[in-house]
N, C-alpha and C positions, 0 to 999 in steps of 0.2 A: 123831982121828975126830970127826963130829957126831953130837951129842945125837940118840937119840931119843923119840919121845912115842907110849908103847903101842906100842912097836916102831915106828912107822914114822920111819922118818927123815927130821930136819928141814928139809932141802934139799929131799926131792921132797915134802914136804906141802907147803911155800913153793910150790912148782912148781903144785902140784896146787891149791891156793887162784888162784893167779893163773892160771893158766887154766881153771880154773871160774869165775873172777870175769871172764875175757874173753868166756868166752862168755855167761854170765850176760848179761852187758850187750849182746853183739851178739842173743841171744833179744829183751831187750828192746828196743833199737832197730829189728829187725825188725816187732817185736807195734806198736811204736809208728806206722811206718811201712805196715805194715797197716790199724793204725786210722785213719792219715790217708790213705789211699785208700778208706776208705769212706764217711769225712766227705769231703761235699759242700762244694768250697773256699768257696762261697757258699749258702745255703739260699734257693731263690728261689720254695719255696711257698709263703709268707705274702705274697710281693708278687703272685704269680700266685691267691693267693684274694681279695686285694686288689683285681685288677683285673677278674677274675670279679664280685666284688660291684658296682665301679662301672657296669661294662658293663648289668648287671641292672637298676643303679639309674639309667642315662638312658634305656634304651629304659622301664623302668614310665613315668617322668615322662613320654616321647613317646607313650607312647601315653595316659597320662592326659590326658596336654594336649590331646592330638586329640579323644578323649572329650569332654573337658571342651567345647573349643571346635565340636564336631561339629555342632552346632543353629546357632551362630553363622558357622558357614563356610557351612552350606548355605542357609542366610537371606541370607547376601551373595549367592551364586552368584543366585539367587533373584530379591535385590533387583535384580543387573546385569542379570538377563535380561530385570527388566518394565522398569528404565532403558533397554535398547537397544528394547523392543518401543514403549516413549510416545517414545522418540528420533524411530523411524521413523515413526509417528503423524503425529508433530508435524511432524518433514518432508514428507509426504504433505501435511498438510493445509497448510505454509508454501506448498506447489508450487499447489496447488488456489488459495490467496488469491492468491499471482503471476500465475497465467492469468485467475483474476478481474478482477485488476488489470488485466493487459493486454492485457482484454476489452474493460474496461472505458475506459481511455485511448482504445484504439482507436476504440471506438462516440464517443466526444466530441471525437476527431482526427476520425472523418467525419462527425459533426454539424456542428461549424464549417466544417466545409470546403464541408458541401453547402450553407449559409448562406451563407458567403462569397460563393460563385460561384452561386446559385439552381440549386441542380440537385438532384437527386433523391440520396437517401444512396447508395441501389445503384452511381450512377454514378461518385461521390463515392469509395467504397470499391474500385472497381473502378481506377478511374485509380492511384489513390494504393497498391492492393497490388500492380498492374501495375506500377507505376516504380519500386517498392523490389525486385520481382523480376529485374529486367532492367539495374538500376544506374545507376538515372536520377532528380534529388532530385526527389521528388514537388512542390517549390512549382515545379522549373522546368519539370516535367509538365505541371501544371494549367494555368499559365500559356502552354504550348505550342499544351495544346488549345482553350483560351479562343481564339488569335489564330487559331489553323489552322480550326477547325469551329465555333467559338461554342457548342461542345457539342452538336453537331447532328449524329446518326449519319446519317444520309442525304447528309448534304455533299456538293457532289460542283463542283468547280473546274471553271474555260471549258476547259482542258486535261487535265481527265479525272483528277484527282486525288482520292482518295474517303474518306468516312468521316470518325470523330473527328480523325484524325490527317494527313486529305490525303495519304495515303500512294498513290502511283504504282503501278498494276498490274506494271508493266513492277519495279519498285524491287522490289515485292513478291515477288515470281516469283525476286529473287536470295536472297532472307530464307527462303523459302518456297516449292523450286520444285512447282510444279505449282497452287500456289494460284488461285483462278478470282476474277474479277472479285466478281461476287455476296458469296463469304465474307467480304471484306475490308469488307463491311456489319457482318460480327458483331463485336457491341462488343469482345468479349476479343480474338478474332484480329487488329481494327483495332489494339484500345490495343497491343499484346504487341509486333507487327513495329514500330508505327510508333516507339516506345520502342528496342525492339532498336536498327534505324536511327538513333536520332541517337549511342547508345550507340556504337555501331559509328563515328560519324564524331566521336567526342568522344576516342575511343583515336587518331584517323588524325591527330589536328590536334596527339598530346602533350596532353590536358587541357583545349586552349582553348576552352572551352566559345561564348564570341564566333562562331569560326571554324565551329564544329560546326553552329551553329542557319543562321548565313549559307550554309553547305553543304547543311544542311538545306531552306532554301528558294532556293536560286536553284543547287542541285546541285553537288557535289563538283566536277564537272570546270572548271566557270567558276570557281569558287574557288579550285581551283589556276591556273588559266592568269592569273587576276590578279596573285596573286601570284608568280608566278613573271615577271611583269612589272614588279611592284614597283608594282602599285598598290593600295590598298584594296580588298576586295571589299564593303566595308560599302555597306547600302542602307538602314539605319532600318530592317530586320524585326527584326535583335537585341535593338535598344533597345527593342522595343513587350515585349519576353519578360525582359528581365536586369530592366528598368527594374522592372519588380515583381514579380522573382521572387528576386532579388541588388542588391547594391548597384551593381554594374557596369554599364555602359551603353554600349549601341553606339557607337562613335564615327563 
């Protein structure tokens, strides 16, 4: 038989220690396993008060710094807006000296010119802003009307050709239909068609400005039937106009 202790017998006290001692321990592996589910595997409130404070501490400095610089931002805005205000100023008044300037060029473009040729400035101005409108170089202008009317608005040819520019009623009338004999007195109406016209025969020749003035005075259609003969139409009018108005010269 086995021993026993205070009566119980040694066998089931053994018994009875080793499964109290089992369960003892699965209590405590449970209590353990408890505590480790309610420990947090990572504790991440010190990095999230962490990041709370940093967050606090760049927008303080953004707005300090805005503060701080707020006098000096709105002083720039400030300063670029009277920059763009004397900018424009200052371009106004560049545009104002430009048109002075080439007021001024101009008034001393028809002083010499009404010098050169003795003619009066009005007329001077009139010829020379008439041939830049129409596309005609104002020295081979002046030089046209010199040989055609000697600057003499009343001109008037043994064949009926009139004004500054000897321009033909009939020539006129294609420039200009319905225009009357009388108008082609008035200086601008004379200079404007008789310009248009050689303009007009200076596009028909390809450029040759030679051919244009020759057509010009002895009429397009002899001009062509010469050369289409294969002769010169030159007569010495060109050369009396290229000769000082270009280096070119009638041949």
């Amino acid at each position: 038989m086995n021993e026993t202790t205070e009566g119980t017998p040694v066998a089931i006290r053994d018994d009875a220690v080793r499964s109290g001692n089992y369960v003892q321990s699965l209590i405590q592996k449970l209590e353990a396993d408890v505590a480790a589910r309610k420990q947090p595997r990572r504790d991440l409130r010190p990095l999230l008060h962490t990041a709370a404070a940093l967050a606090v501490l760049l927008v303080s400095f953004e707005l300090g710094a805005r503060s701080v610089d707020g006098a000096g931002w709105t002083g720039r805005l400030q300063t670029s807006d009277q920059l763009r205000s004397l900018q424009g100023r200052a371009e106004a008044l560049q545009g104002q000296v430009d048109f002075q300037r080439m007021q001024l060029d101009r008034l001393e473009r028809v002083q010499s010119l009404s010098s050169k040729y003795g003619i009066g400035a009005d007329l001077a101005l009139a010829i020379d802003e008439t041939s830049r409108a129409e596309g005609v170089d104002p020295s081979l202008a002046f030089e046209m009307v010199r040989v055609e009317s000697d600057f003499n608005a009343h001109a008037v040819s043994p064949v009926g050709a009139v004004g500054y520019t000897q321009l033909m009623p009939a020539t006129a009338r294609l420039l200009m239909p319905g225009i009357t004999r009388e108008q082609l007195f008035d200086r601008d109406i004379n200079l404007r068609l008789g310009f248009r016209f050689l303009r007009t025969l200076i596009n028909h020749y390809d450029g040759d400005v030679r051919l244009a003035l020759l057509a010009y005075n002895r009429g397009p259609n002899t001009v062509d039937h010469l050369l289409a003969g294969g002769q010169d139409p030159g007569n010495g009018y060109a050369q009396l106009i290229l000769g000082r108005a270009h280096p070119l010269l009638d041949r």
